[in-house]
N, C-alpha and C positions, 0 to 999 in steps of 0.2 A: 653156602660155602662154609666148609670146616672154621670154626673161631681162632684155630689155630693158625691157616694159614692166612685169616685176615689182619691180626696180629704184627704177621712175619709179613705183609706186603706193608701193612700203616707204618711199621718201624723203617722198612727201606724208602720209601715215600719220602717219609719224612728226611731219612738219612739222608737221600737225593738232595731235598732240597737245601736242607744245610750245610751240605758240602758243595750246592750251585750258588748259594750266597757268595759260601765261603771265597769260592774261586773267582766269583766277581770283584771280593773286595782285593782280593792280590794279584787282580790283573794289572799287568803291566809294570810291575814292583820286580826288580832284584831279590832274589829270596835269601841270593849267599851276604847279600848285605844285612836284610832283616837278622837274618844267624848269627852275623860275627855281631852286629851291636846284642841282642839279646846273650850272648854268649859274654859278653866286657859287662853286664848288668851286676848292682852295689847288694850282692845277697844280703847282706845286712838291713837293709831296707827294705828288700823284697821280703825277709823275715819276719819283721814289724806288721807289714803292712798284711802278711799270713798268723800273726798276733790278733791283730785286730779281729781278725776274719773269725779266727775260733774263738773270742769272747762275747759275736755276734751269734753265733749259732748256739752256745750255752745259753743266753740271755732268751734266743729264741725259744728252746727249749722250757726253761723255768717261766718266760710267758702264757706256753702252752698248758704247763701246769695247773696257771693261774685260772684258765680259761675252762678247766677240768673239774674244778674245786667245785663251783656252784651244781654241780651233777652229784654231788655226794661220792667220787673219788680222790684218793690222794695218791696218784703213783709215783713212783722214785725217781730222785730228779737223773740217777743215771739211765734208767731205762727207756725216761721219755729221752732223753737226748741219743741213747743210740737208734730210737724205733726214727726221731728224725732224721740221724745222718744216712739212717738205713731206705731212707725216703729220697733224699737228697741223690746216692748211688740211683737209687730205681728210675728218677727222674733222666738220666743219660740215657737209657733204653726207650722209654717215650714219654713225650712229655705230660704231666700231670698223672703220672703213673705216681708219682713217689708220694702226693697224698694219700690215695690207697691204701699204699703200701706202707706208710710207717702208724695209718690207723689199723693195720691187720698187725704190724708186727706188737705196735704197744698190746691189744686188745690178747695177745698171746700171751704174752709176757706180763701184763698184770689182771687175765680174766677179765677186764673192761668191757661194755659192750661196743662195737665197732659203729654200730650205726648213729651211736651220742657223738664218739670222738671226732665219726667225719661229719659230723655239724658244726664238732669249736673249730676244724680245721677251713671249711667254710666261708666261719668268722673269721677266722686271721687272714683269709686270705682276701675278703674284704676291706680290713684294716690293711693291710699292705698295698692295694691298689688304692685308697684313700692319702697313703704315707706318700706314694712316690706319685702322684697327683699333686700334693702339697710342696714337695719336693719341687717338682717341675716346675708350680707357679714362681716362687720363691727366685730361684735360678733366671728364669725369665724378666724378673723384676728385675733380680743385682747383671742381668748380664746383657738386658733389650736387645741395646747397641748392637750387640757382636753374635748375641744368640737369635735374637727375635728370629730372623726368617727362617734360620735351619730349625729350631722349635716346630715355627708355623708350617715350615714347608714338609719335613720329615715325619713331627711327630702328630700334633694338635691336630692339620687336615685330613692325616689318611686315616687317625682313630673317629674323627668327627663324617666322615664321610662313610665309615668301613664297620668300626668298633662298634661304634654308638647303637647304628641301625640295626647291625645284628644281634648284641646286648639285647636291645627290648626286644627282638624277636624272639631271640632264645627264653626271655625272660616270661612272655606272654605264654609263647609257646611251654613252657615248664608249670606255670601255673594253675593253665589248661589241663595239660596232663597232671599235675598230681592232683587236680579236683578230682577228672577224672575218676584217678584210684581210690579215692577215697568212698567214692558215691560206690563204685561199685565194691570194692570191698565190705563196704556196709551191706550188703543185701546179699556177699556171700559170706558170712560171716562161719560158716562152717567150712569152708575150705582152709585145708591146710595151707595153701599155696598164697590165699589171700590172709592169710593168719599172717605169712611170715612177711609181704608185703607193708601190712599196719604197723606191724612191728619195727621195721623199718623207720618206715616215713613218721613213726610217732617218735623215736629215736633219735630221728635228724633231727624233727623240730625241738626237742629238749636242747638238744649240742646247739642249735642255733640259737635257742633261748639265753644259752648262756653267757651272753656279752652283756643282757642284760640285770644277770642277776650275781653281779663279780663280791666276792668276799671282797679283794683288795683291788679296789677301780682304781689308784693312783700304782698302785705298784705295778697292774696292767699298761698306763700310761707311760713312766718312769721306765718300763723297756721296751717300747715301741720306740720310744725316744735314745734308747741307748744301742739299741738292735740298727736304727737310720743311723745316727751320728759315727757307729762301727765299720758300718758301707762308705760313708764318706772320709774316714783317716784309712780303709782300706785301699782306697782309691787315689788317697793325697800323700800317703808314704811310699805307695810305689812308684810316685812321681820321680825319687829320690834317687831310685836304682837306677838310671838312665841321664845320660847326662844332657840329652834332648829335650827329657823334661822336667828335671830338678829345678827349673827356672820360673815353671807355671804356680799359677797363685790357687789359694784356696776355692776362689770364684771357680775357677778349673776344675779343682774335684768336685764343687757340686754338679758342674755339666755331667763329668763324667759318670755321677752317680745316677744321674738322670736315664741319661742314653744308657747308659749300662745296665740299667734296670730295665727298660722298655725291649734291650737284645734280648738280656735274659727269660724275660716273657717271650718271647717269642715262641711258637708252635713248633720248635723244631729241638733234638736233643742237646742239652748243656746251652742254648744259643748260639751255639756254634754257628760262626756265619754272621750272622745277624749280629751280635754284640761286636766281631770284627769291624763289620763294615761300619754301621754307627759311632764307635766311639772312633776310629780311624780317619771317618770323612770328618767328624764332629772338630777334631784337633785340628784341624787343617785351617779352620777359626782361627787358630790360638798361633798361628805361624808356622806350623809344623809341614814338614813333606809328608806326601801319605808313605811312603816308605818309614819315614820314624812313627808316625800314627799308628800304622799297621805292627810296626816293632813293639809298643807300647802294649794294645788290646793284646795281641800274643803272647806278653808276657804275662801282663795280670790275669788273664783270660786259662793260660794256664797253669801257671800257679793253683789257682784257685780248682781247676779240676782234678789235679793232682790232690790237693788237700779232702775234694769228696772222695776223689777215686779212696784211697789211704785211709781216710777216717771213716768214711762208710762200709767198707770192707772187716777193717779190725770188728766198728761196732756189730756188723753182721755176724762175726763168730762169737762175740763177748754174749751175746745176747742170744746165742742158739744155746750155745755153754751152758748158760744161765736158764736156760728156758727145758731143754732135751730131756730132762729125770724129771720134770716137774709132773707131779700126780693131776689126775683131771680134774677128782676133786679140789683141789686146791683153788679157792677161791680171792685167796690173797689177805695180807694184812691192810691192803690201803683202802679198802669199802668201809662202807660207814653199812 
């Protein structure tokens, strides 16, 4: 079958299912009620808490950079940051698309090779499932009482039963296969096809190599830490904007950051759906009707994809601008 049209079936697929989540989670809910309270919401705080958000993705950015250095690149800290939010946009069309895609667009934009970049990217996305792991323990510590089962029953069983198993399969499975390519690449050593292969997979492991060989390992550290604590005042200011939940405590935005992290991974575009239902049944803990729950996820939830929509789009032309006359020769001022 054409790649093209399997492409355009994965994306509706998927679309399907994040708009079957979606409608699960607002079954039975008043919609013109969710509307008028979302519509009476304190933009002032909903501001803030879209403050925070872009101080997160900058930081994310100049981490990325960090992660780049040990490769013998220095690219510009505007470039990485629009090749991410140009990653971020891609990720709405399908998910895990937008890693790709902002290691194609940096690799453009500063002659980088593509196949190092998508091994720091790898990396971080390593460290991010390590971050909101730690995260999760944490929150389950400060909130047992109130969280425990939805924790245990929502999230820890069906990754422990689901995740897990698959994880080492996939893992086994990848292993397998790039021994594989390797052994055989070796013995076609004169094929183009297995030339560009090596190349590859020699590339990744470099990009992978590089967590461990960080110029600045604390400054790595120091915004890992600033990138999480950014997700959680983005999540605890927009508590503010709503008068249903301006009452919840800090404890609250670490749930939120939690479950709202685990939507966002979800297989499906933006998490659409999935982050609804979660952080909506999640509050329902915390006193709340799933009608204000449901009002709450919706706003932050869109907020926040307005902000990729907007910010990934600008940096999409900022960086076509920047990139359209560039000669091929041009191999950049940031290689070593």
């Amino acid at each position: 079958m054409n790649k093209k049209i399997l492409s355009i079936l994965k994306y509706l697929v998927l679309l399907g299912i994040a708009f079957g989540l979606l409608s699960l989670a607002f079954k039975g809910v008043d919609l013109r009620k969710i509307a008028a309270e979302i519509s009476g919401a304190n933009l002032y705080w909903l501001a803030a808490s879209i403050a925070v958000s872009l101080i997160a993705f900058a930081s994310r950015a100049y981490r990325w950079n960090i992660l780049i250095e040990p490769l013998g690149y220095k690219p510009s800290f505007m470039n990485t940051t629009y090749s991410l939010m140009i990653g971020y946009l891609a990720n709405l069309a399908l998910p895990r698309l937008g890693e790709v895609t902002r290691c194609a667009s940096l690799s453009k934009a500063e002659k980088l090779p593509f196949n190092r970049l998508l091994g720091t990217v790898i990396v971080e996305r390593v460290v991010d499932v390590i971050s909101l792991l730690i995260c999760l323990v944490l929150t389950a510590v400060i909130e047992y009482n109130r969280l425990g089962n939805f924790l245990m029953d929502s999230i820890v069983t069906p990754l422990s039963e689901k995740v897990t198993p698959l994880f080492i399969t996939l893992a086994v499975a990848g292993i397998i296969l790039l021994t594989g390519i390797i052994f055989w690449a070796m013995k076609k050593k004169d094929s183009t096809g297995m030339s560009k292969i090596v190349h590859l997979v020699t590339g990744l492991i470099d990009g992978l190599r590089s967590i461990g060989q960080l110029k600045r390992p604390w400054a790595f550290v120091a915004h890992t830490l600033l990138i999480w604590t950014m997700y959680f005042f983005m999540a605890y200011l927009a508590f503010f904007s709503l008068p249903v939940t301006s009452n919840l405590s800090w404890s609250a935005g670490m749930f939120i950051l939690v479950v709202g992290g685990f939507g966002m991974a979800a297989p499906v575009q933006g998490g659409i759906g999935a982050y609804h239902l979660l952080v909506s049944q999640g509050l329902i803990l915390y006193g709340l009707s799933p009608q204000d729950g449901l009002a709450f996820a919706t706003l932050l939830h869109s907020s926040q994809l307005l902000v990729v929509i907007f910010f990934g789009a600008i940096s999409f032309l900022l960086l076509f601008l920047a990139t359209k006359d560039m000669p091929d020769e041009y191999v950049g001022e940031n290689q070593n």
